[in-house]
C-alpha positions as CSV (number, residue, x, y, z in Angstrom):
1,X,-114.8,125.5,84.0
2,X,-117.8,127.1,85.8
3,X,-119.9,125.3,83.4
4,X,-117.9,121.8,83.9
5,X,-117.2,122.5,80.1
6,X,-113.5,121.3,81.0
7,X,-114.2,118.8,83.9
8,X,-112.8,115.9,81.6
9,X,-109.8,118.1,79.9
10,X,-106.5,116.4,79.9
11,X,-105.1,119.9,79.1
12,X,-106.1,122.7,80.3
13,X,-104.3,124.8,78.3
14,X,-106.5,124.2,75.3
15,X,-108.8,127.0,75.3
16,X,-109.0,129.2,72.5
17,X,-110.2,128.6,69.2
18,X,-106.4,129.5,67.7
19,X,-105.1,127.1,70.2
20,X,-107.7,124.3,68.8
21,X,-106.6,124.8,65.2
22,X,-102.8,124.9,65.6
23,X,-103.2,121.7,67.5
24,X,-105.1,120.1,64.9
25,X,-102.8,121.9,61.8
26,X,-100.0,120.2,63.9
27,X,-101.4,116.5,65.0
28,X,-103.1,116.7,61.4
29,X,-99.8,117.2,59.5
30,X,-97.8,114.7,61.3
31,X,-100.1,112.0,59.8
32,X,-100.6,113.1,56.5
33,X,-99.6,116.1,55.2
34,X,-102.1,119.4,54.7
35,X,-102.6,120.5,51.2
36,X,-101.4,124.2,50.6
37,X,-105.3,125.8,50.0
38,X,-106.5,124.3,53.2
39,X,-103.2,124.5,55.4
40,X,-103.2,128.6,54.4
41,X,-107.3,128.6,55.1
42,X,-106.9,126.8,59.3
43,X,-103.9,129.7,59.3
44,X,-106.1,132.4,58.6
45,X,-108.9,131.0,60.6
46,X,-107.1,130.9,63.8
47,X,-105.9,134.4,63.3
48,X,-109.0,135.8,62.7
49,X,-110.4,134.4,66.4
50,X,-107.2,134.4,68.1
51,X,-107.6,134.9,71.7
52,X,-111.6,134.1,72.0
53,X,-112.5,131.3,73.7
54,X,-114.0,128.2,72.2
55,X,-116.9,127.7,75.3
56,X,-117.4,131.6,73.9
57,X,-117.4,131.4,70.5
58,X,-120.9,131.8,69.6
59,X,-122.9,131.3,65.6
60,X,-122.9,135.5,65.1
61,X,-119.5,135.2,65.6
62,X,-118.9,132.5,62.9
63,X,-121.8,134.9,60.8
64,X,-119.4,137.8,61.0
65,X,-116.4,136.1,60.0
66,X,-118.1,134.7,57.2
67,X,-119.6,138.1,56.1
68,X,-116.2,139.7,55.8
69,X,-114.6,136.4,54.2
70,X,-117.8,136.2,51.3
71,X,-116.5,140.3,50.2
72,X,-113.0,138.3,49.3
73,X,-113.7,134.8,48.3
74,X,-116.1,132.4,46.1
75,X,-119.2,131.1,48.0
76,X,-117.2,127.6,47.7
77,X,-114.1,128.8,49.2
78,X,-116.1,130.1,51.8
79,X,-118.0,126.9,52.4
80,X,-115.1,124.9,52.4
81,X,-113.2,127.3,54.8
82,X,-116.3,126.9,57.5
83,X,-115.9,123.3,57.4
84,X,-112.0,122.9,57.8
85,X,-113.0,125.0,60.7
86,X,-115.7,122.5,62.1
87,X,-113.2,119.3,61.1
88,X,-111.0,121.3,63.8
89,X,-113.5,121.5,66.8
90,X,-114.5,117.7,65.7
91,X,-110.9,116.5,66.2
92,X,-110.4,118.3,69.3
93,X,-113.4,116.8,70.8
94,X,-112.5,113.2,69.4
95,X,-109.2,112.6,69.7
96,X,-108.4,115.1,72.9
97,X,-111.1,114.7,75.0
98,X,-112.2,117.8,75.1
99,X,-116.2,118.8,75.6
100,X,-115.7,121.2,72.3
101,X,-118.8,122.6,70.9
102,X,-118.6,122.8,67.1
103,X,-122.5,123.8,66.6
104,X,-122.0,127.5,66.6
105,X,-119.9,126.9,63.6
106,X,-122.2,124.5,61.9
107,X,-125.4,126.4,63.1
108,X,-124.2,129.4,61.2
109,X,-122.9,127.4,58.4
110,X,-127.0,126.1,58.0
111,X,-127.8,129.9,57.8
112,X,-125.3,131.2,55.4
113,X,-126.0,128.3,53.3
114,X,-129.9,129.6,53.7
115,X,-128.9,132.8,52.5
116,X,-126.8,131.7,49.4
117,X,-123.5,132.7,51.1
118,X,-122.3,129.1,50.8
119,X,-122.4,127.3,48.2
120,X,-120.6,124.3,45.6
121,X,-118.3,125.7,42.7
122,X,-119.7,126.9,39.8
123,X,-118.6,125.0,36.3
124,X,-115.8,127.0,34.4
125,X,-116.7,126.6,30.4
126,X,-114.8,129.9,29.5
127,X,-112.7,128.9,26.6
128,X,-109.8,130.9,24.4
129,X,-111.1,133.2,22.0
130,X,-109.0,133.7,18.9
131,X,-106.3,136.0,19.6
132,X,-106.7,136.4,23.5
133,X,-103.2,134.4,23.8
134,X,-101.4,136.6,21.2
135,X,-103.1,139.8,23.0
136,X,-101.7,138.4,26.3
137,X,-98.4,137.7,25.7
138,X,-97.7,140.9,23.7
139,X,-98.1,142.8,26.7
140,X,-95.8,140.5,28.7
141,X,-92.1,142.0,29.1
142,X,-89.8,140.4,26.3
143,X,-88.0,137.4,28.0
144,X,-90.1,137.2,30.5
145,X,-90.9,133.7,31.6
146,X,-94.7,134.3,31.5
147,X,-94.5,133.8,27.9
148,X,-93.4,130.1,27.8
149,X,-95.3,128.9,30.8
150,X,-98.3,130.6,29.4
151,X,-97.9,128.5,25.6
152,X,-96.7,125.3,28.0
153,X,-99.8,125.3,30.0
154,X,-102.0,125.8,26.7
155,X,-100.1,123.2,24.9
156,X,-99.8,120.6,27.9
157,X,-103.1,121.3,29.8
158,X,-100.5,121.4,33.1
159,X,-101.2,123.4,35.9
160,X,-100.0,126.5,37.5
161,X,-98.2,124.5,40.4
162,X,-96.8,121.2,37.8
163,X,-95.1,124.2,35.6
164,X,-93.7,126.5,37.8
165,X,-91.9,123.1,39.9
166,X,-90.9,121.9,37.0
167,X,-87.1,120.8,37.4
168,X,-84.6,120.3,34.0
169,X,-83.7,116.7,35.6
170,X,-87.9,115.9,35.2
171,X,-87.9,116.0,31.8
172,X,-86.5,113.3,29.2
173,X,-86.0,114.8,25.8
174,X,-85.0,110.9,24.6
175,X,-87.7,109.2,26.2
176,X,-89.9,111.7,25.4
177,X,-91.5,112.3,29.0
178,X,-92.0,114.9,31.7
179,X,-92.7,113.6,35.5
180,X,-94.7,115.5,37.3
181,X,-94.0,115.0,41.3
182,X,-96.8,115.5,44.0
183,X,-99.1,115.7,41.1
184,X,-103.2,116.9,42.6
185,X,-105.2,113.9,43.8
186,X,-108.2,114.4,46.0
187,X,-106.6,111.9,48.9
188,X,-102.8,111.8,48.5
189,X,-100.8,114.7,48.9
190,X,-97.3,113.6,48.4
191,X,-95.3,110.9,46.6
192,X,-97.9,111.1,44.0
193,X,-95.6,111.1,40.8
194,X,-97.0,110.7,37.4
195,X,-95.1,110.8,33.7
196,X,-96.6,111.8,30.8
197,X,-95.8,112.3,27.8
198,X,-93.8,114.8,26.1
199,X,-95.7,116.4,23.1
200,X,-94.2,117.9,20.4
201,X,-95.1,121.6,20.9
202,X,-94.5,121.2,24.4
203,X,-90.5,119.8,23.8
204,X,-90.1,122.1,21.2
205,X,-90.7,125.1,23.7
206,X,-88.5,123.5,26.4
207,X,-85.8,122.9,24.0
208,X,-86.2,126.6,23.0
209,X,-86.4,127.4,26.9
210,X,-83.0,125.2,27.2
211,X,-81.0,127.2,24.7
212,X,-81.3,130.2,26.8
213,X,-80.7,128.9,30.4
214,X,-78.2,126.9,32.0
215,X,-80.4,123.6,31.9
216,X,-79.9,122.9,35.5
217,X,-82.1,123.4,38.4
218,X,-85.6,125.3,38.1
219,X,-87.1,125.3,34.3
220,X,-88.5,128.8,35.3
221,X,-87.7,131.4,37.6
222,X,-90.8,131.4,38.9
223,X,-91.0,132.5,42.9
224,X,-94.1,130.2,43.6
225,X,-97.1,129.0,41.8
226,X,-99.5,131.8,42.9
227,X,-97.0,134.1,41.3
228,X,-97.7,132.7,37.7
229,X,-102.0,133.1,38.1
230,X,-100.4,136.8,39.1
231,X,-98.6,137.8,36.8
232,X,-100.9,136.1,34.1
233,X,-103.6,138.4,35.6
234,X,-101.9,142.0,35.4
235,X,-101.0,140.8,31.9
236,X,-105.1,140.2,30.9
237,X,-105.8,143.1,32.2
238,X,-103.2,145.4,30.4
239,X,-104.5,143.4,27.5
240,X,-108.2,144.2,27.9
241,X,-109.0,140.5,28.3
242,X,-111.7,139.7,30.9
243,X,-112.3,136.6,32.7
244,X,-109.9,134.4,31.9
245,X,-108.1,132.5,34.4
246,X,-104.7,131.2,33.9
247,X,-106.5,127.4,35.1
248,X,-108.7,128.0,32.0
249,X,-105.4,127.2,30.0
250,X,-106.0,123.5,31.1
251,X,-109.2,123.8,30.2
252,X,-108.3,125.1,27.1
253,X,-105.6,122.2,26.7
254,X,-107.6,119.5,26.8
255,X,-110.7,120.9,24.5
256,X,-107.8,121.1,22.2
257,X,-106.9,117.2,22.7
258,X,-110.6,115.9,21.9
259,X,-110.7,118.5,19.4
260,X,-107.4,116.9,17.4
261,X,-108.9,113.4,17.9
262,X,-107.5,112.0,20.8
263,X,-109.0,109.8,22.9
264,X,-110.3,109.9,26.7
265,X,-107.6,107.2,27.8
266,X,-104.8,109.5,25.8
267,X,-106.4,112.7,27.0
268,X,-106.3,111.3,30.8
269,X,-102.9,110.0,30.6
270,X,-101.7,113.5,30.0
271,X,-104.1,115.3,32.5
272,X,-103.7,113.1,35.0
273,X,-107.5,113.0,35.7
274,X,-108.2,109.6,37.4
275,X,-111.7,109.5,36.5
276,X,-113.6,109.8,33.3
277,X,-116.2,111.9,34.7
């Protein structure tokens, strides 16, 4: 306020940089809803500068944050972390009025992009090696539920989330279909159905799957979708098998598709990719 920073602030409660992101996580959400990845990335942003003032929040601090972050995460995750963090400050400073600065977060996003902590995604191209799958799964507990979302998500090209939501009532063994609800799409984040079709490894599993559960509710007992990537990881690693990822299954999936002939509209109708690319 000594600064007039706040001389045109409608609320002057607005002050901290935690403050600035639950607002926008909030006002954000209430028009269209976050996806999971950057709804848990503003969370841990605003509790990593809780308390410190935005007028105070200076580029070494935003250095330092993204130091600590780069010893956890991908240079990607990092970079897109930084900017859900400036999207925050922007909204604040559009939408509330508020004299917000946002270039200490995009000055030190220039720098750590300078000194290759930032940076796009790298391209997977890691592919199933003969007997990796057989390797993995022996070391899974028998009965285990691993073991059938694991030969699903190689057979289906389905991901982590789409498997472990998957509901009895989704899939049609007559009509030969599975839907998919709230399937990933870069802009809409619910109410994005799709149904694809069942193939016949895929049915035969969940028919398997079906003789040993109820055939009600949840397919798999699965706690959450980060729990499968888990589990699939302890499992690779009891089974000496390095960098594979269980996403690499979809991969995997759909090399297997072109491989056994089928065309890029078939192959798309099944992934649910909406471009060719």
């Amino acid at each position: 306020m000594d600064h007039g920073l706040w001389a045109k602030a409608p609320d002057a409660g607005l002050t901290t940089v935690d403050q600035v992101i639950d607002r926008f996580i909030t006002e954000v959400s209430s028009a269209r809803p976050l996806g999971r990845s950057k709804l848990h990335s503003l969370r841990l942003t605003s509790r990593a500068f809780k308390g410190v003032k935005v007028q105070d929040l200076s580029p070494h601090d935003v250095m330092e944050f993204g130091k600590e972050r780069r010893a956890e995460i991908a240079k990607s995750t990092l970079q897109q972390q930084l900017t859900f963090f400036a999207q925050a400050i922007d909204m604040g400073r559009t939408l509330w009025g508020r004299d917000l600065k946002d270039k200490s977060v995009r000055a030190a996003m220039k720098v750590m992009s300078q000194l290759s902590m930032t940076g796009g995604s790298r391209k997977r191209d890691r592919r199933v090696n003969p007997g990796e799958i057989e390797s993995i799964l022996s070391e899974a507990p028998s009965g285990h539920w691993i073991i059938p979302v694991v030969r699903i998500a190689i057979e289906s090209g389905m991901r982590q989330k789409e498997i472990a939501e998957l509901y009895w009532e989704d899939i049609c063994f007559e009509k030969k279909t599975i839907l998919i609800r709230d399937r990933k799409h870069p802009t809409e984040k619910e109410g994005n159905h799709q149904l694809i079709p069942l193939l016949p490894a895929v049915e035969a599993l969940l028919r398997a799957e079906r003789e040993v559960s109820k055939g009600v509710g949840k397919v798999f007992s699965v706690e959450n979708a980060s729990s499968v990537s888990d589990r699939f990881a302890r499992t690779c690693k009891r089974a000496g098998v390095e960098g594979l990822r269980f996403h690499d299954l979809r991969h995997e999936a759909i090399s297997r598709m072109f491989e056994r002939g089928m065309s890029i509209p078939e192959v798309a109708a099944i992934s649910g990719h909406r471009t060719w690319t």
